[in-house]
BALOBA-1460 file (C-alpha; in Angstrom, 3 decimals):
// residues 140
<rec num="1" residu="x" x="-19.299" y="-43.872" z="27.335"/>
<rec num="2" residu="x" x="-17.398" y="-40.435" z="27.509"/>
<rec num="3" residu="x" x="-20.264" y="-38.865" z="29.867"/>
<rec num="4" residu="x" x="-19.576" y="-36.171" z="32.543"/>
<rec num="5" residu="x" x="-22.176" y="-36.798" z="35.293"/>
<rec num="6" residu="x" x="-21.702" y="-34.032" z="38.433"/>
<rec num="7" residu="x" x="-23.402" y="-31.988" z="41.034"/>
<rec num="8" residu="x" x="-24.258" y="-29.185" z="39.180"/>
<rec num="9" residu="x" x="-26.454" y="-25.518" z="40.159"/>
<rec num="10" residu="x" x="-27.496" y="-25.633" z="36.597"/>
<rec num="11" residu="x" x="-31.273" y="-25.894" z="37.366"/>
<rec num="12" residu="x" x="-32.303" y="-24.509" z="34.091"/>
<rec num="13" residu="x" x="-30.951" y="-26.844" z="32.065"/>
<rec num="14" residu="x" x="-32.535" y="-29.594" z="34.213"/>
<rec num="15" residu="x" x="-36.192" y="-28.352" z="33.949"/>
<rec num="16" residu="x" x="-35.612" y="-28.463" z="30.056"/>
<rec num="17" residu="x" x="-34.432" y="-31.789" z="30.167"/>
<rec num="18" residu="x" x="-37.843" y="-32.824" z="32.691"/>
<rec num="19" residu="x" x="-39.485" y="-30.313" z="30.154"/>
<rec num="20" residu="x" x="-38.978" y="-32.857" z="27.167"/>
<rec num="21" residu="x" x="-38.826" y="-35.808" z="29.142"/>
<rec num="22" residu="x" x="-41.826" y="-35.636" z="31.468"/>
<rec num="23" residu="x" x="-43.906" y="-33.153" z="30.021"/>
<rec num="24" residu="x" x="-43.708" y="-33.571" z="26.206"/>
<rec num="25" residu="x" x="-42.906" y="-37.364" z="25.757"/>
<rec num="26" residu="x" x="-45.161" y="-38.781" z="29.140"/>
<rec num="27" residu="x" x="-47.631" y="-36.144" z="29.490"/>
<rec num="28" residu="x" x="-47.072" y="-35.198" z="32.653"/>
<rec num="29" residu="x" x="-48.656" y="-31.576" z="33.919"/>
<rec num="30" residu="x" x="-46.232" y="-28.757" z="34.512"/>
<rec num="31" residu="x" x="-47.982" y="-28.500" z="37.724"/>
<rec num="32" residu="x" x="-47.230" y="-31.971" z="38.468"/>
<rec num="33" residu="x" x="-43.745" y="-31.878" z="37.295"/>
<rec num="34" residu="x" x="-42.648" y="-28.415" z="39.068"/>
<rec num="35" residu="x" x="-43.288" y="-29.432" z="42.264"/>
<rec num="36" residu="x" x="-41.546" y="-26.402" z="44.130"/>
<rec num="37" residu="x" x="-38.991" y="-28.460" z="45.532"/>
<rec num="38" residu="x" x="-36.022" y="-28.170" z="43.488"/>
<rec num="39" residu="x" x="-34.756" y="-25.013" z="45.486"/>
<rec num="40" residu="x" x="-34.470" y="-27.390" z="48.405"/>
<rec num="41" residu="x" x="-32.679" y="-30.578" z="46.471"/>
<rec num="42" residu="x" x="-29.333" y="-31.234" z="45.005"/>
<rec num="43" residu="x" x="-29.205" y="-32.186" z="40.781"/>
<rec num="44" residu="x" x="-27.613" y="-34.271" z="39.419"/>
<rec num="45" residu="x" x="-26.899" y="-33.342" z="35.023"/>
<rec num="46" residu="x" x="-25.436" y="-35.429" z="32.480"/>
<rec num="47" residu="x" x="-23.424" y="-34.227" z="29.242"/>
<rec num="48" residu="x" x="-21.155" y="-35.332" z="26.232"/>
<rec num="49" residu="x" x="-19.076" y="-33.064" z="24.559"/>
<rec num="50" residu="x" x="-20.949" y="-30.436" z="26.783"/>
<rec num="51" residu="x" x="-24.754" y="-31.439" z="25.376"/>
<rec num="52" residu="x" x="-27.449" y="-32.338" z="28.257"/>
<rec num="53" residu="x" x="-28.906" y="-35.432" z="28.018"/>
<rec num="54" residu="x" x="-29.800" y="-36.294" z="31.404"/>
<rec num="55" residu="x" x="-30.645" y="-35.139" z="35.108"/>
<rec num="56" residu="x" x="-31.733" y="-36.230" z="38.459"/>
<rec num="57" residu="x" x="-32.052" y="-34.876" z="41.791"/>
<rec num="58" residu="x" x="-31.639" y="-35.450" z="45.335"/>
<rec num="59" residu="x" x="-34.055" y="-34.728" z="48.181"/>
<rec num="60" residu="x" x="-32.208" y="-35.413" z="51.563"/>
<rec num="61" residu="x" x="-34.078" y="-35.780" z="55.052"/>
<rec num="62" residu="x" x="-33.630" y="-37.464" z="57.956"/>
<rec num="63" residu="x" x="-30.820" y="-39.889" z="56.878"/>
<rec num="64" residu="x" x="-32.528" y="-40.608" z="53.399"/>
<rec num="65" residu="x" x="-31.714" y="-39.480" z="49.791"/>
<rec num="66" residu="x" x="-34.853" y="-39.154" z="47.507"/>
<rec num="67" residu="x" x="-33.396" y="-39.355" z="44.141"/>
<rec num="68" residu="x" x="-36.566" y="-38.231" z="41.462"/>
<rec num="69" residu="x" x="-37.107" y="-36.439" z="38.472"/>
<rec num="70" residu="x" x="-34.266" y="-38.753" z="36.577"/>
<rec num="71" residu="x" x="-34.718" y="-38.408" z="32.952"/>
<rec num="72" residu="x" x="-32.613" y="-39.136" z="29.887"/>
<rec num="73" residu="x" x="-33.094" y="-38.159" z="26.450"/>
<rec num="74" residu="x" x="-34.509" y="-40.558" z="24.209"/>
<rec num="75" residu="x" x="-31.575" y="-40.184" z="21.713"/>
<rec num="76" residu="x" x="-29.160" y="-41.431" z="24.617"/>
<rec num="77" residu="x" x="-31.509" y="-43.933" z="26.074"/>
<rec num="78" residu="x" x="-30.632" y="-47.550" z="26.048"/>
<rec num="79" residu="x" x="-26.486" y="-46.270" z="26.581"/>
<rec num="80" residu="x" x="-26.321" y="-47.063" z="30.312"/>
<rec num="81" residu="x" x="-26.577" y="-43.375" z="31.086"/>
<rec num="82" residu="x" x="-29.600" y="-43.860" z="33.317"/>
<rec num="83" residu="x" x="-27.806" y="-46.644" z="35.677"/>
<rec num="84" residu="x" x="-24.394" y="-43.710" z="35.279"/>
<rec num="85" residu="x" x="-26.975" y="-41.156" z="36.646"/>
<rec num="86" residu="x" x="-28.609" y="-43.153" z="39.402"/>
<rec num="87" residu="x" x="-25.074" y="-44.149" z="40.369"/>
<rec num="88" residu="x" x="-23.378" y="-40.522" z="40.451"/>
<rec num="89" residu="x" x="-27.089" y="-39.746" z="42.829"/>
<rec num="90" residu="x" x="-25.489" y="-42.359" z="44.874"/>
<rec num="91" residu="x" x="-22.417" y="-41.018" z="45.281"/>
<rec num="92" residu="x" x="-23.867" y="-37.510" z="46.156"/>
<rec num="93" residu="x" x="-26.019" y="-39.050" z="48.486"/>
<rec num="94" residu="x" x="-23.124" y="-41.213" z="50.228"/>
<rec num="95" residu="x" x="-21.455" y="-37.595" z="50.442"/>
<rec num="96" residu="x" x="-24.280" y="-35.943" z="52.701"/>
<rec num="97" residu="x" x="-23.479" y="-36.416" z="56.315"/>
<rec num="98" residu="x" x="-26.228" y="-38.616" z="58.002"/>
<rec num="99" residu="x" x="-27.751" y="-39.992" z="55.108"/>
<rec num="100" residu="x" x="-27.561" y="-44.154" z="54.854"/>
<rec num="101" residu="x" x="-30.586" y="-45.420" z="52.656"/>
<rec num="102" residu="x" x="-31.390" y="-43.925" z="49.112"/>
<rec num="103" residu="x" x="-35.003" y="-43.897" z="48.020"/>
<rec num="104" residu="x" x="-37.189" y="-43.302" z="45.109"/>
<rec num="105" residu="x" x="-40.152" y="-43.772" z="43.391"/>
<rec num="106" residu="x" x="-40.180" y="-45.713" z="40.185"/>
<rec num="107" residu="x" x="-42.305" y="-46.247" z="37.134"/>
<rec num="108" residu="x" x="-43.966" y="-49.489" z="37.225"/>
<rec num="109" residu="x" x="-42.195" y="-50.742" z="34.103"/>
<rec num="110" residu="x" x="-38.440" y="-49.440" z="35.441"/>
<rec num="111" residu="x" x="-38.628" y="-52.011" z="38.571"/>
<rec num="112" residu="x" x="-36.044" y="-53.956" z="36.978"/>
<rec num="113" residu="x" x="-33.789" y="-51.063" z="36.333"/>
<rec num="114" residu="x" x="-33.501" y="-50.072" z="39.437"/>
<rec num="115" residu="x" x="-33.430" y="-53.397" z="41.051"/>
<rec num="116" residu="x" x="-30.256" y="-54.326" z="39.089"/>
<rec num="117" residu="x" x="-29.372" y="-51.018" z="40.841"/>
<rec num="118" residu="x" x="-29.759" y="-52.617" z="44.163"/>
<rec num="119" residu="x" x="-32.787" y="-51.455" z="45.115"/>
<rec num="120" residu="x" x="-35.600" y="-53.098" z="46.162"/>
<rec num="121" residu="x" x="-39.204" y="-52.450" z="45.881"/>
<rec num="122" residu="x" x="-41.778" y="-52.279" z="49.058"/>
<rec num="123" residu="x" x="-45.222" y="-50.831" z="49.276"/>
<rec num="124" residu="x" x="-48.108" y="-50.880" z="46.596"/>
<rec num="125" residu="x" x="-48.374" y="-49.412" z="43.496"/>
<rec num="126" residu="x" x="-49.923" y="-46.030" z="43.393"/>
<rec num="127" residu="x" x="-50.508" y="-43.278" z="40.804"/>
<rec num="128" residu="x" x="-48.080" y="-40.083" z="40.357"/>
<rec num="129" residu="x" x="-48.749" y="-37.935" z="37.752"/>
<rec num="130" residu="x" x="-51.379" y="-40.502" z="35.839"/>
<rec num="131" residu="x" x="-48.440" y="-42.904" z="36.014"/>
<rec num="132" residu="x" x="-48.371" y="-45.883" z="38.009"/>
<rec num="133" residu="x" x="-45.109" y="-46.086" z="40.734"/>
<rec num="134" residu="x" x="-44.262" y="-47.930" z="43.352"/>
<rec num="135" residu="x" x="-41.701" y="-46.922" z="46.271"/>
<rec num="136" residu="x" x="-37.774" y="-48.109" z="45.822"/>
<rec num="137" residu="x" x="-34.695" y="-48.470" z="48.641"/>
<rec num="138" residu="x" x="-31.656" y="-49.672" z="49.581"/>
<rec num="139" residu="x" x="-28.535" y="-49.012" z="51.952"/>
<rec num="140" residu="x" x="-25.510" y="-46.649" z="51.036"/>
């Protein structure tokens, strides 16, 4: 697909993105979702022909990448713009000095996603948000 995916300082288009994504379509809280930590983490936005339709970001500390808050629009869902996304967070992540291991915490039903991704799950399942997840990681 003709996607741009970058680093971008664009945080306002991001929340509206986890806005719609999180908020309208799963019911997540706005307290849940606007955690106070995207000031400290790196985002990730997707566009085509300059419309948003996807975000992540990156939370880095000691040597790990937490890649969260990755959304898509439902209209572009299905395109292999989530996998695009997770692999630009990669390639952000590979970019910070010291960090070697990417990590995340998925929705129970996107294991496979982000297995085919390379990562691997570990840990039990526990609630975030009213939504069962389980922790993610792999190497860089």
């Amino acid at each position: 697909m003709n996607w741009v995916i970058e680093q971008t300082d664009d945080l306002a288009t991001c929340l509206e993105l986890r806005r719609v994504v999180f908020m309208e379509e799963q019911g997540v809280s706005e307290a849940d979702e606007r955690d106070g930590r995207d000031g400290d983490a790196l985002h990730v936005l997707a566009t085509r022909d300059g419309v948003a339709l996807g975000c992540a970001r990156i939370l880095v500390a000691e040597g790990v990448a937490k890649i969260g808050r990755v959304c898509v629009l439902q209209e572009a869902r299905g395109t292999g713009l989530g996998a695009a996304i997770i692999n630009a967070c990669l390639d952000v992540a590979r970019a910070q000095p010291g960090v070697t291991r990417a990590k995340l915490g998925a929705q129970v039903h996107a294991l496979a996603f982000y297995e085919k991704l390379g990562f691997t799950a570990f840990g039990p399942v526990y609630d975030d948000a009213g939504i069962p997840h389980r922790d993610m990681d792999r190497d860089l």
